[in-house]
C-alpha positions in Angstrom: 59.1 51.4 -1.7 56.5 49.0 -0.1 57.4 46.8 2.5 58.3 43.1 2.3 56.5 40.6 3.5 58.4 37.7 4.6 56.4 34.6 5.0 57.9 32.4 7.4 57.9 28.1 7.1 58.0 27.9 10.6 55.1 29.9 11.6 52.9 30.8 9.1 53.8 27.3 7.3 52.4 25.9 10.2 49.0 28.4 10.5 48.3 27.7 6.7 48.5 23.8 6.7 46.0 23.9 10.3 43.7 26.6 7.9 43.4 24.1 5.2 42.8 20.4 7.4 40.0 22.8 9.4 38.8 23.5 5.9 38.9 19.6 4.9 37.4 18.7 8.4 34.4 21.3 7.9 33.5 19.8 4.5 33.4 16.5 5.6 31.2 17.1 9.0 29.2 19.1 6.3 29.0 15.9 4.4 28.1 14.1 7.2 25.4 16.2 8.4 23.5 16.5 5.0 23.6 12.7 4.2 22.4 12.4 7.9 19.3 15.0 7.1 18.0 12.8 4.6 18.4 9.1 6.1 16.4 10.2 9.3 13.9 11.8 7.0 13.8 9.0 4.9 13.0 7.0 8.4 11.1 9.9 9.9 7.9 8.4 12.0 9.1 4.8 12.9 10.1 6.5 16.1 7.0 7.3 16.8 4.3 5.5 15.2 1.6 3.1 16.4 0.5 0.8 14.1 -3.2 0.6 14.7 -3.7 4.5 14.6 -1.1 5.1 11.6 -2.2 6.1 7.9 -1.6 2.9 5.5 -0.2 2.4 2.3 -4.1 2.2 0.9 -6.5 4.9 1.5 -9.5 2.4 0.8 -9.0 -0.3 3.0 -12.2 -1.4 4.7 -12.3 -2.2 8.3 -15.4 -4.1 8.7 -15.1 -7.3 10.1 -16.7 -10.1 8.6 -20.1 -11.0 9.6 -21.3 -14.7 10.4 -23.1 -15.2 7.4 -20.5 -13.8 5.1 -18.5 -16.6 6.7 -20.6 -19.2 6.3 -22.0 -18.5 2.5 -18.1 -18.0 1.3 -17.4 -21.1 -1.3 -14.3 -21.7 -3.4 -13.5 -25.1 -5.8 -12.7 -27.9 -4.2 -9.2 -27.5 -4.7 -8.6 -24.2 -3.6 -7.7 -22.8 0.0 -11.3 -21.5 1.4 -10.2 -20.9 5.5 -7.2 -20.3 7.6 -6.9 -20.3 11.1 -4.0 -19.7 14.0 -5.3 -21.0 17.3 -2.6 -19.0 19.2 -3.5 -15.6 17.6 -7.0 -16.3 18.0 -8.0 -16.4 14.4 -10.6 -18.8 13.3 -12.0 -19.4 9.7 -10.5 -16.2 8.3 -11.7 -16.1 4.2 -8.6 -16.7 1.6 -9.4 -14.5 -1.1 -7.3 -15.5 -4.6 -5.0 -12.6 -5.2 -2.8 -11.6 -8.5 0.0 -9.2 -9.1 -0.3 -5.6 -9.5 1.3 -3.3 -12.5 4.6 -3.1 -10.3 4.6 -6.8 -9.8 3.8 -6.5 -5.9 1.9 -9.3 -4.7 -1.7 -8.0 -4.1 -3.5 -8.2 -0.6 -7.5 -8.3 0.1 -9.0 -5.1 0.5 -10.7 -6.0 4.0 -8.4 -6.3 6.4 -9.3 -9.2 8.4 -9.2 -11.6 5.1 -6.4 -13.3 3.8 -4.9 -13.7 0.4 -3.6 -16.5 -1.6 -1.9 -15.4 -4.4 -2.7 -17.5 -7.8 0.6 -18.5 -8.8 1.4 -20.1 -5.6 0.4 -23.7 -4.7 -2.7 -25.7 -3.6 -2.9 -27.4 -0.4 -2.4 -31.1 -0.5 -0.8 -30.7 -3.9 2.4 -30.6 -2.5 4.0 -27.3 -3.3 3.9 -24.2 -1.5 1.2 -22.1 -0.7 1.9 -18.0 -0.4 -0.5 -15.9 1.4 -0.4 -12.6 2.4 -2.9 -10.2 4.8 -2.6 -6.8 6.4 -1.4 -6.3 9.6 -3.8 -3.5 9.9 -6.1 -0.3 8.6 -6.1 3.1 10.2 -7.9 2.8 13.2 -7.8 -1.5 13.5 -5.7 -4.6 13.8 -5.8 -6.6 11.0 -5.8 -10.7 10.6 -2.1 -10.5 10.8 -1.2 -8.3 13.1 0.4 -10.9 15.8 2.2 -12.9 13.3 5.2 -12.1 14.9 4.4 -13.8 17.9 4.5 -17.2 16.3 7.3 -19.7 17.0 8.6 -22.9 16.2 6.1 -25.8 16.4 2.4 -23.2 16.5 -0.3 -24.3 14.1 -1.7 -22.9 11.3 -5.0 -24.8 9.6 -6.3 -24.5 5.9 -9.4 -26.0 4.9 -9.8 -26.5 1.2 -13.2 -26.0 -0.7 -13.9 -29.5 0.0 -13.8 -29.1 3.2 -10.3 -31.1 3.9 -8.5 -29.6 6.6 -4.3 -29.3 6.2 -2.2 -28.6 9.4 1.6 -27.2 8.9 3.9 -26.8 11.9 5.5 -23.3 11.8 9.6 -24.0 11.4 10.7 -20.1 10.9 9.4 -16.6 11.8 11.6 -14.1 10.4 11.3 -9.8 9.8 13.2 -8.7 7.0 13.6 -5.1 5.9 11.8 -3.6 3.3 15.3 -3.9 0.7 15.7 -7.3 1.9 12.3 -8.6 2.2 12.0 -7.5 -1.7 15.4 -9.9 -2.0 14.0 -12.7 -0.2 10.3 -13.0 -1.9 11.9 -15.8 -4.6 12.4 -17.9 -1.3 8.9 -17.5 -0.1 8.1 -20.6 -2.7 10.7 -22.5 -1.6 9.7 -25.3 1.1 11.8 -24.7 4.0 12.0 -28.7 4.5 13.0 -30.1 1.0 10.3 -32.4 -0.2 7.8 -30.8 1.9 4.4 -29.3 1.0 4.7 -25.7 2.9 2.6 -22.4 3.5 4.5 -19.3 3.6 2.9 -16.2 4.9 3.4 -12.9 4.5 2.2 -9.5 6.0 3.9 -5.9 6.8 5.7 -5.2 10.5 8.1 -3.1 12.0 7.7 0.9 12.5 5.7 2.8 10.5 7.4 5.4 8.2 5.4 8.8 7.7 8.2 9.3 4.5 7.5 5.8 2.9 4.1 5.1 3.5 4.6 1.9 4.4 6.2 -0.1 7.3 10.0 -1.1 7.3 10.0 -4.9 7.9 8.1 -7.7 6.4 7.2 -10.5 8.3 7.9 -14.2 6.6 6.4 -17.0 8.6 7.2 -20.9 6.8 5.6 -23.9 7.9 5.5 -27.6 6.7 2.6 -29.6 6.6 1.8 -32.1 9.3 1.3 -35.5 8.4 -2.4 -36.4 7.8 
């Protein structure tokens, strides 16, 4: 006859119930790991990126600044936003270019980067609503008009001159980066005055890290500000 084997509580009770939590321990560090994998790949380059030399989300921007005449020769109707300028971030005169929404429903920005957009459905300076622009931060090898909008705070100046040739000044009250699932969340707000009863300009451009994965970077930048008195 074979021998018995006995299998004892106390010891190999013990052995069995260590094999299976180093089983359960295993999977879950597994787990862990994999789900790790893909959100650093997901984020893979914003370690590491520069956002001057960094591929953009558009193969076609173009990158040639806008000469004097160009400038000078740009009209618009009366009522329409025609130049913007931000003293502190040195730009002056910068062409708005009306701007719709693509097929996805993303609000469209110029193709040049150093123009900036004002998108249709938004509002009209002295009208009293608020205005949403947009502008790129930058193309592959250059800054764009909105590159330092970060760098504005509370009480700095932006300037729009209509097609008439009216100037509107608005006082900038908040300067926040949201990320890109939040930014998304908070574009309804964009036409919302951030003082009630005040005419407002909101604008908008990309910041943050660049992500090789996404094409794109991860924050957007949302700057509000009210208009002055005139």
């Amino acid at each position: 006859m074979g021998r018995r084997i006995r299998f004892d509580w106390r010891k190999d009770g013990l052995r069995l119930i260590l094999i299976i939590i180093g089983i359960a321990v295993g999977a879950c560090l597994i787990k862990v790991l994999i789900w790790e994998h893909y959100y650093y790949l997901e984020k893979e380059g914003s370690e590491r990126s520069t956002a001057i030399s960094s591929p953009t989300t558009e193969d076609n921007l173009d990158e040639t600044e806008i000469s004097d005449a160009e400038l000078n020769n740009y009209t618009v109707a009366p009522d329409r936003p025609r130049y913007l300028s931000i003293e502190k971030l040195g730009i002056k005169n910068a062409r708005i270019l009306p701007v719709g929404l693509s097929s996805s429903k993303q609000l469209q920005t110029p193709n040049n980067i150093f123009d900036v957009g004002w998108y249709t459905g938004s509002g009209l300076p002295g009208e009293g609503g608020t205005m949403v622009m947009d502008g790129h931060n930058g193309g592959p090898t250059r800054a764009g008009v909105f590159k330092y909008l970060p760098d504005l705070t509370e009480g700095d100046i932006i300037n729009v001159e209509r097609g008439d040739g009216k100037n509107f000044s608005y006082s900038v009250v908040e300067n926040t980066a949201y990320p890109l699932d939040q930014a998304n969340a908070n574009m309804n707000s964009a036409f919302i005055s951030p003082v009630s009863g005040k005419e407002s300009i909101t604008l908008i451009t990309c910041s943050g890290e660049w992500s090789d994965v996404q094409k794109t970077y991860l924050s957007r930048q949302f700057v509000k500000a009210v208009l002055l008195e005139q």
